[in-house]
Every structure is written in structure tokens, then in C-alpha cells.
C-alpha positions, 0 to 999 in steps of 0.5 A: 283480926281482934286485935287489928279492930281493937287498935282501930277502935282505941286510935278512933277513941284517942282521936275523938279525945283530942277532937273533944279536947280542942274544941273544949279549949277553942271554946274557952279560947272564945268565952266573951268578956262580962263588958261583951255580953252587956253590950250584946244583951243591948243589941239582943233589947234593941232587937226586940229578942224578949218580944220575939221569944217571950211568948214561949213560956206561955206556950209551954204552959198552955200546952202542959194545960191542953195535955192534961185537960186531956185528961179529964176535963172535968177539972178544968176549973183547977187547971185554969187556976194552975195555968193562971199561976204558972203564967205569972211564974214563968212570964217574968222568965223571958229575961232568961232567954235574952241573957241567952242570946246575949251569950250567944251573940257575945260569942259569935262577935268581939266586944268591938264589932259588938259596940258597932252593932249596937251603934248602928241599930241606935242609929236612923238607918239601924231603926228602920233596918229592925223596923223593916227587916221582918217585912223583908224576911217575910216577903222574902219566905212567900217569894221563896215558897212560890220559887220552890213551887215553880222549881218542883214543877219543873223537877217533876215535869223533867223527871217524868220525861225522863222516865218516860224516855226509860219506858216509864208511864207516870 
């Protein structure tokens, strides 16, 4: 029995080694070219990611604040001058997280559809597509919400007949 699990064990552990080692290998297989991650690192400036994702460093940094205001709040004045630092620190950072992003797109999508990416957000219909696509995303999560709420009521509504079927009283 011992030995039946510890054969069992040593085969699942050279499975995962070979798993592990293919997908090491597959994701060497896909590392971008440097030409590919500048052109990504386009897309990710036209898209507005250093915008969008900007504003993290200073939420980290008020957080950290809020914490230890917690603390003691008698040292406000010496955390608000930390604080004050710590966002000229880390509020140039946010470049970080575009060459992020840069990466990840590059690794999601070959330098050429990359190129007719950045080709179509430089074009009039690309422009009004980043203009437009949060106000359809927007919409699109309330339409989604009021969806969901239709759709538990209806759940909630067969359920309980159900259960009432099954001598249930809710």
C-alpha cells in the first residue's frame, strides 16, 4: 500500500515537472521582440493605461497614511509631510505599470497585429472607440446589474415554488 502511494506520488510529481517545464518553455517561446513592446507601449500611451492606472501609487500611499493616522493621530503633522514626499516619490512610478502592460499586451498579440492596433486607435473611428468605449462599458455594467436583478428575482420566485412543491414554506 506504501509503495502503491509513493509510486503514485513520485509519477504525479514528474507529471507536474513536465507540465512546469512546457509551459516554461511555451512562455519563452512567446517572449515579445524589444520592436514589439514599443509598439505596445504606443497602444498602452494612446489608451490612456498611465491615466487609468496612475492613481494607484497615490492610493497605496494614502492608505499606508490612513493606517498609521490610526495609530496616533497626534502625529498627523509628521505623516502629512511624509505623505507629501511619498507622492513626489512614487507619483512619477506610474510609468511602471505602462511598461507593465506594454509586456503583457506584447505577449498577448505579434508585433504585426500590434502595428494594426496602434493603426486603428490612431485613426478617426480607433479615436472615437477610446473616446466612447468607457461610456459603453459603463452603460453596459448598470444594463448588466439591472439584468441580474430581474434574473435573481425570477430564480428566487422558482425556487420558492419549488420548494413549496417539496412542502417548504418560505
Amino acid at each position: 500500500m506504501i509503495r502503491r502511494l509513493s509510486t503514485r506520488y513520485a509519477t504525479i510529481a514528474l507529471v507536474a515537472i513536465a507540465v512546469l517545464g512546457t509551459a516554461k518553455l511555451a512562455v519563452q517561446a512567446q517572449t515579445p521582440s524589444p520592436n514589439a513592446i514599443l509598439v505596445a507601449k504606443q497602444i498602452v500611451e494612446i489608451k490612456g493605461i498611465k491615466d487609468l492606472f496612475g492613481p494607484i501609487a497615490r492610493g497605496v500611499v494614502e492608505k499606508a497614511k490612513a493606517t498609521l493616522l490610526q495609530t496616533n493621530y497626534m502625529w498627523s503633522k509628521d505623516i502629512d509631510e511624509i505623505t507629501a514626499n511619498l507622492h513626489k516619490d512614487y507619483d512619477s512610478r506610474s510609468s511602471e505599470i505602462v511598461d507593465a502592460v506594454a509586456q503583457i499586451y506584447a505577449s498577448h498579440f505579434t508585433e504585426a497585429e500590434l502595428k494594426t492596433l496602434l493603426t486603428f486607435y490612431k485613426s478617426p473611428v480607433g479615436q472615437k472607440m477610446l473616446t466612447e468605449e468607457p461610456k459603453v462599458t459603463d452603460e453596459s455594467m448598470v444594463d448588466a446589474a439591472k439584468w441580474a436583478d430581474n434574473l435573481s428575482g425570477d430564480v428566487m420566485a422558482k425556487m420558492r415554488v419549488e420548494m413549496k412543491k417539496r412542502g417548504h414554506d418560505l
